[in-house]
C-alpha beads as a LAMMPS data file, in Angstrom:
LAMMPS data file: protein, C-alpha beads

93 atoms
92 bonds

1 atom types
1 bond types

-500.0 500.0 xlo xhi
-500.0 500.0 ylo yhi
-500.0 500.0 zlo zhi

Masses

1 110.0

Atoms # bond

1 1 1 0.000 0.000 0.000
2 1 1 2.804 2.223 0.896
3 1 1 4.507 1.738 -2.556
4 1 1 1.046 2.257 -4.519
5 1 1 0.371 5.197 -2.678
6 1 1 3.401 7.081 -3.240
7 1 1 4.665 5.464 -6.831
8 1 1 1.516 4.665 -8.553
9 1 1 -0.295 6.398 -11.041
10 1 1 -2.134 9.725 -9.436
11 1 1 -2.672 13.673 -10.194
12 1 1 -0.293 14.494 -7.541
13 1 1 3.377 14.209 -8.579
14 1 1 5.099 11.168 -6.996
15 1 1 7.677 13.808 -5.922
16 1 1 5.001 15.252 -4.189
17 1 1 2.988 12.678 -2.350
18 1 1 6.312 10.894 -1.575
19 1 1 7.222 14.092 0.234
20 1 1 3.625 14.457 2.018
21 1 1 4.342 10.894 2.991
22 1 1 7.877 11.653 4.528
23 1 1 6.780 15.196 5.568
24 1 1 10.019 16.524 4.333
25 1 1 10.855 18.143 1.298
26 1 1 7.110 19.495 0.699
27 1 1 6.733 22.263 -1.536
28 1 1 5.298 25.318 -0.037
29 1 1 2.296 25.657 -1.451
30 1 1 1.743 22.722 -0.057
31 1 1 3.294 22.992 3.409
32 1 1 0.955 24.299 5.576
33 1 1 -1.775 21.483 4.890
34 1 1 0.616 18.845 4.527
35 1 1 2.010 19.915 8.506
36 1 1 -1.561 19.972 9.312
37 1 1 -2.589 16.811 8.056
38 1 1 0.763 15.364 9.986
39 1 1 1.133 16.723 13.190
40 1 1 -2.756 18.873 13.607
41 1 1 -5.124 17.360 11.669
42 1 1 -8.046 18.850 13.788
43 1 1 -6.931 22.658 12.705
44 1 1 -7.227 21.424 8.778
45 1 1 -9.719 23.547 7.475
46 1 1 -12.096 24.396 4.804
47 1 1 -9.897 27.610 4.213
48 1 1 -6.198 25.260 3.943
49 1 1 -7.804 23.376 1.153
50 1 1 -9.075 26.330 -0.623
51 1 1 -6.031 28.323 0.002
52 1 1 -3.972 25.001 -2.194
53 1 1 -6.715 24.644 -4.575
54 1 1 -5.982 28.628 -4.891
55 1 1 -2.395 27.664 -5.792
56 1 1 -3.684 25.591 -8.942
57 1 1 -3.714 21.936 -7.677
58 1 1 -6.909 19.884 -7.818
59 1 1 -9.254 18.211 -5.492
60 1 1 -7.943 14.736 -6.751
61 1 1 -4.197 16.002 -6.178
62 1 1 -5.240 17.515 -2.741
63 1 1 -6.740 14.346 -1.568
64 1 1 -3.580 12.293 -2.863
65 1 1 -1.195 14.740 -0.870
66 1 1 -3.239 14.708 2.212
67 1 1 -3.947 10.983 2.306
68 1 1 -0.054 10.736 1.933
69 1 1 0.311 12.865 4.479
70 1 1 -1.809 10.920 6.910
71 1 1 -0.424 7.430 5.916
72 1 1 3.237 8.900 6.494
73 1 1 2.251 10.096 9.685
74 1 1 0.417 7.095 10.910
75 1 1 3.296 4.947 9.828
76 1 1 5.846 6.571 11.625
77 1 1 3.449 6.366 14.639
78 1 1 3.364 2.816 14.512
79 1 1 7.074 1.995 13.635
80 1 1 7.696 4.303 17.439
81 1 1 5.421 2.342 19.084
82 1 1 6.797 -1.055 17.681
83 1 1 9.991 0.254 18.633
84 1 1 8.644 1.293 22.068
85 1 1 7.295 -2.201 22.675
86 1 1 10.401 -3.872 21.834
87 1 1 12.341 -1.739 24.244
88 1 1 10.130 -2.497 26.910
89 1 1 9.911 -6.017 26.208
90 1 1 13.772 -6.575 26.042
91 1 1 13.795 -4.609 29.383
92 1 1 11.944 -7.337 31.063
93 1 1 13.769 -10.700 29.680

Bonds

1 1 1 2
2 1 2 3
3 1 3 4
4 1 4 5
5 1 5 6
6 1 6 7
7 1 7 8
8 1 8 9
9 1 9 10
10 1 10 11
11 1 11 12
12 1 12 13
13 1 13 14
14 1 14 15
15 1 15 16
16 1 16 17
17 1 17 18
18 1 18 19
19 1 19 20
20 1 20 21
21 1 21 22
22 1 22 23
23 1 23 24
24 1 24 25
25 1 25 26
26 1 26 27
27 1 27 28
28 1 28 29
29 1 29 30
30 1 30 31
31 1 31 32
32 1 32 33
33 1 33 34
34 1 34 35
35 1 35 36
36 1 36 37
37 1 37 38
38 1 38 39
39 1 39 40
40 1 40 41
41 1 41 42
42 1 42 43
43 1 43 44
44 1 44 45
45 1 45 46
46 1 46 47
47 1 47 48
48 1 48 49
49 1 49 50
50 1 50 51
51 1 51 52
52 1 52 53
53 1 53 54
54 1 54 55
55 1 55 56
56 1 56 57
57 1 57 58
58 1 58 59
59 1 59 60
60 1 60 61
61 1 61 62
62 1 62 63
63 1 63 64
64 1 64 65
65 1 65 66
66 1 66 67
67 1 67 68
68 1 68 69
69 1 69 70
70 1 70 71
71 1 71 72
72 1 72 73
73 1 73 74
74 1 74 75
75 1 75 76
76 1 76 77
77 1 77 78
78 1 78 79
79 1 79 80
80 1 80 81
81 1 81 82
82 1 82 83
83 1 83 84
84 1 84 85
85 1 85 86
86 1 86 87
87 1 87 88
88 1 88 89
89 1 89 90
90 1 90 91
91 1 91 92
92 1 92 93
């Protein structure tokens, strides 16, 4: 899924969604949102999605970036608490 997402066909740029995904790198029209979607997703608002459509990407190219975005995010969320679980279960043996 992670490879699809980021390398398959799409309106957004694979240059671009693989950078939502890392959160790094993002262009800045499309900063903002993209740091939203990762770290505040509850501030995203109507206004951050008009303000990129504004800067000439479409609603299929938003919705690439910001699923991205969230996948990124929620994958390096679980790869700390994987890590977190190891730690704590190598502190107990």
């Amino acid at each position: 899924m992670v490879a699809r997402i980021q390398e398959g066909d799409g309106e957004a740029s694979r240059e671009q969604r693989r950078a939502a995904f890392r959160d790094e790198g993002v262009e800045a029209s499309l900063r903002e949102l993209v740091s939203k979607v990762c770290g505040r997703p509850r501030e995203v608002t109507d206004g951050d999605i008009a303000a990129v459509r504004s800067a000439g990407f479409s609603e299929d190219q938003v919705f690439e970036v910001c699923v991205c975005a969230a996948l990124g995010q929620a994958s390096r969320q679980l790869d700390s608490a994987l890590a977190a679980l190891d730690a704590a279960a190598g502190e107990k043996v």
